[in-house]
C-alpha positions as CSV (number, residue, x, y, z in Angstrom):
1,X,7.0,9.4,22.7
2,X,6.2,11.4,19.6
3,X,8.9,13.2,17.6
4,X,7.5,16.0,15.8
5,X,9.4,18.4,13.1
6,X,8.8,21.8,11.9
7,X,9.8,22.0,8.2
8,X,11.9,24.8,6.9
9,X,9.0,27.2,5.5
10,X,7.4,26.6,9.3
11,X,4.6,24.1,8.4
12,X,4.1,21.0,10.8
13,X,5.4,17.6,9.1
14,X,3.6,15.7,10.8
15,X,0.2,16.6,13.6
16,X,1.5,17.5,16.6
17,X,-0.2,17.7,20.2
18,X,-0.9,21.8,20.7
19,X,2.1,23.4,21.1
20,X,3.4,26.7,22.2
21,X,6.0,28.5,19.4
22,X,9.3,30.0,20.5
23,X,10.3,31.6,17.1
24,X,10.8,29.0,14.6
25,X,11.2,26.0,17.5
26,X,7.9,24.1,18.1
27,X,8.3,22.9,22.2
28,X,5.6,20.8,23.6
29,X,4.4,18.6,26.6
30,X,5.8,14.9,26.2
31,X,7.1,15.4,22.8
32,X,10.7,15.3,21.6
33,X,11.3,18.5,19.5
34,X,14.7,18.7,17.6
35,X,14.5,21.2,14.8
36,X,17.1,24.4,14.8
37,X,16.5,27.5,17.2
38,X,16.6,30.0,14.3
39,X,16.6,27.4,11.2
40,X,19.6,24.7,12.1
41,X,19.0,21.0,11.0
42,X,16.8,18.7,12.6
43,X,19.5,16.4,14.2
44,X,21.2,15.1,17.5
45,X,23.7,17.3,19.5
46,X,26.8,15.8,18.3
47,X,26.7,14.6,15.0
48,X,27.6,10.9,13.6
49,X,27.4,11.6,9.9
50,X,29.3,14.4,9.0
51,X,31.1,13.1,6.0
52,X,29.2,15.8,3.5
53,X,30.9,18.2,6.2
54,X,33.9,20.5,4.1
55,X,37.0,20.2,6.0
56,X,38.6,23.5,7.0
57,X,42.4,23.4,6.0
58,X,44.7,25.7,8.6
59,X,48.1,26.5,6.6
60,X,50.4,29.5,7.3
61,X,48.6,31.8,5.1
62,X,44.9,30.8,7.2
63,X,45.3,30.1,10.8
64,X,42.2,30.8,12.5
65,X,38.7,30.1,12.0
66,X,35.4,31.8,13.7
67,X,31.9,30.7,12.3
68,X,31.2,33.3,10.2
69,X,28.1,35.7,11.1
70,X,25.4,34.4,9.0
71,X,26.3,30.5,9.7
72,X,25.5,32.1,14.0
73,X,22.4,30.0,14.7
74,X,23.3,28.8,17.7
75,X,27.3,29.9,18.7
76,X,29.9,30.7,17.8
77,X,33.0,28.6,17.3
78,X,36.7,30.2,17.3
79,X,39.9,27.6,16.3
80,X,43.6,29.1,15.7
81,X,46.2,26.5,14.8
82,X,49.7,28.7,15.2
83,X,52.2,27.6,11.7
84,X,54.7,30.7,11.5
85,X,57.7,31.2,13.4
86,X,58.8,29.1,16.1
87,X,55.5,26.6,16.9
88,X,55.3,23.2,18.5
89,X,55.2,20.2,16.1
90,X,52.1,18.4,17.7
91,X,50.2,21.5,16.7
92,X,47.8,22.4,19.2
93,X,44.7,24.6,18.6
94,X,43.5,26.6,20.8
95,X,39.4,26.9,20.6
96,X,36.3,28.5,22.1
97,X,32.3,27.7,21.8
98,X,30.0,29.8,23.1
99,X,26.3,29.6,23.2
100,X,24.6,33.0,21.3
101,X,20.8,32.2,20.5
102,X,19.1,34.4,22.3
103,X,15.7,31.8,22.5
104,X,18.1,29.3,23.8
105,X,19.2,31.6,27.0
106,X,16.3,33.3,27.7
107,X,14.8,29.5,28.3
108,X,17.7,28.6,30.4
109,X,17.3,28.1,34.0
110,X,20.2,26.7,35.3
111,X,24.2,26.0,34.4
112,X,24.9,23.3,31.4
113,X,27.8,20.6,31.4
114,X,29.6,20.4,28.4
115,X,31.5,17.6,26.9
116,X,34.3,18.1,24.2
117,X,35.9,15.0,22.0
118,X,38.5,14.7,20.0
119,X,41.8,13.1,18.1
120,X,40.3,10.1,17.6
121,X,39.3,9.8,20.9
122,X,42.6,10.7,22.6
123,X,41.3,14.3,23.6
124,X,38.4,14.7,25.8
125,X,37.5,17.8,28.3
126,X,34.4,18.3,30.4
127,X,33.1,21.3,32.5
128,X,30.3,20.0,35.1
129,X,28.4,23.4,35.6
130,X,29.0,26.8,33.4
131,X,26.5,29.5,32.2
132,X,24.5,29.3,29.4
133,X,26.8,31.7,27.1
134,X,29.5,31.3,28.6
135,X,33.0,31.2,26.3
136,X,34.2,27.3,26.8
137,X,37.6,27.2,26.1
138,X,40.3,24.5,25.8
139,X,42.9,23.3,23.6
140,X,43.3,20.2,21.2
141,X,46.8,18.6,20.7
142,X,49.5,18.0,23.4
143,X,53.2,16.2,23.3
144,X,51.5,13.1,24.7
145,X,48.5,13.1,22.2
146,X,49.6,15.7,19.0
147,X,48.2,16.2,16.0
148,X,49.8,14.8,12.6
149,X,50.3,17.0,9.6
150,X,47.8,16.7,6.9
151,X,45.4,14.5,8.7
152,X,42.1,15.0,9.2
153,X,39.9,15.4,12.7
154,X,36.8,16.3,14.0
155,X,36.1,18.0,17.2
156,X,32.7,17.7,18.8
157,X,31.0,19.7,21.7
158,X,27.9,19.0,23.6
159,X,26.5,21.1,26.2
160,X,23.2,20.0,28.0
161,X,20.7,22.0,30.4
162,X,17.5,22.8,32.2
163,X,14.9,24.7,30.5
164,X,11.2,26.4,31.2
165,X,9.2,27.2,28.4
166,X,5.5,28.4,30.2
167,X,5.1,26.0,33.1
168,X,7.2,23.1,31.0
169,X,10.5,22.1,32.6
170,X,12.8,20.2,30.5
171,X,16.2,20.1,28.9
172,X,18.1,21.7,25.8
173,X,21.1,20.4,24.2
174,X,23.3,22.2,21.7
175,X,26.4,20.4,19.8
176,X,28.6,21.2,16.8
177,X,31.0,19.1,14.9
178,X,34.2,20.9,13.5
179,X,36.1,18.7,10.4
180,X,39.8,20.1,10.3
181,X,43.4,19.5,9.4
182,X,46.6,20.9,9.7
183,X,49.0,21.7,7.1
184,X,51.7,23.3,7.6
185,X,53.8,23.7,4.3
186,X,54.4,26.9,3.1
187,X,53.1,26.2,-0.3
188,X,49.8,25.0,1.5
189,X,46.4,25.5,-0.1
190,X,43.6,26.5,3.0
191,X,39.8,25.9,2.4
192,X,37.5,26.9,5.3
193,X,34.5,24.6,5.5
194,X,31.9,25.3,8.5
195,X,31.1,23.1,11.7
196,X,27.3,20.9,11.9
197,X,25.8,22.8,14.8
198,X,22.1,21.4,15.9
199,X,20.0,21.7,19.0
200,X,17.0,20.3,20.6
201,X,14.8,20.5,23.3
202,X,12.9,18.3,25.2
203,X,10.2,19.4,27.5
204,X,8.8,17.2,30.4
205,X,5.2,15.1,30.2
């Protein structure tokens, strides 16, 4: 199976078979396509190497996060971490991920399954069959599995499903990676830093 790339200015890297265009995403018979829908890295759903990733800081003075609009290639991802008043000490953080590239839905023909990791492997939730676009929610950090102050996580998403693109059937999947940690002293210094989001699409021989 031949994995073909577009580059960032649109040229081919490397001589595909013909393809059909949908924007910026080359999709084609038998071949495994994973550059961006609208200019996101060539990479797999759910990032392994994110270490270059900027870790985004909550603190009492910065509490929430929401991809800002130009980083909206693919979704949009919302995080709150609640550190005024009266809060729980394992820190939970309520997020949300949903699915915004209009090429992506208007290939979808059926419900994706998403997969969500995190805290080292201590937080996991799934959700077997949801629309393309819509808001998956959840929360990270419980009494049984909380958070630590001042340590660092990564949350990861994944959601797979069918698409058509002309007469080709196939599949897209979209991931992102969020880096965090929590901090809540009051003298705190916040940084925001933005999640890896990447797609691809794979289209039936």
């Amino acid at each position: 199976m031949q994995i073909t790339t577009i580059r960032p200015d649109g040229k081919q890297a490397a001589a595909p078979r013909k393809m059909n265009r949908l924007g910026r995403t080359a999709v084609a018979s038998g071949v495994v396509v994973m550059v961006a829908m609208g200019g996101l890295g060539a990479a797999e759903a759910a990032p392994a190497n994110v270490k270059a990733q900027k870790t985004t800081v909550f603190t009492p003075k910065h509490q929430g996060y929401v991809t800002p609009k130009a980083k909206r290639k693919a979704g949009i991802l919302h995080a709150q971490v609640k550190l005024k008043g009266k809060y729980p000490k394992y820190y939970p953080m309520p997020w949300s991920w949903k699915i915004t590239n209009k090429k992506l839905i208007s290939i979808a023909r059926g419900p994706m399954k998403c997969v969500a990791k995190g805290l080292k492997g201590k937080y996991h939730d799934t959700h077997a069959s949801i629309p393309v676009g819509y808001i998956w929610h959840s929360k990270v950090g419980s009494k049984a599995h909380p958070h630590k102050a001042k340590k660092v996580y990564g949350l990861s998403g994944t959601c797979v499903f069918p698409v058509q693109v002309g007469n080709k059937t196939g599949k897209a999947t979209v991931g992102y990676y969020f880096k965090y940690a929590i901090n809540p002293g009051k003298k705190a210094r916040a940084s925001v830093g933005d999640p890896t989001v990447t797609s691809k699409v794979v289209l039936n021989k």
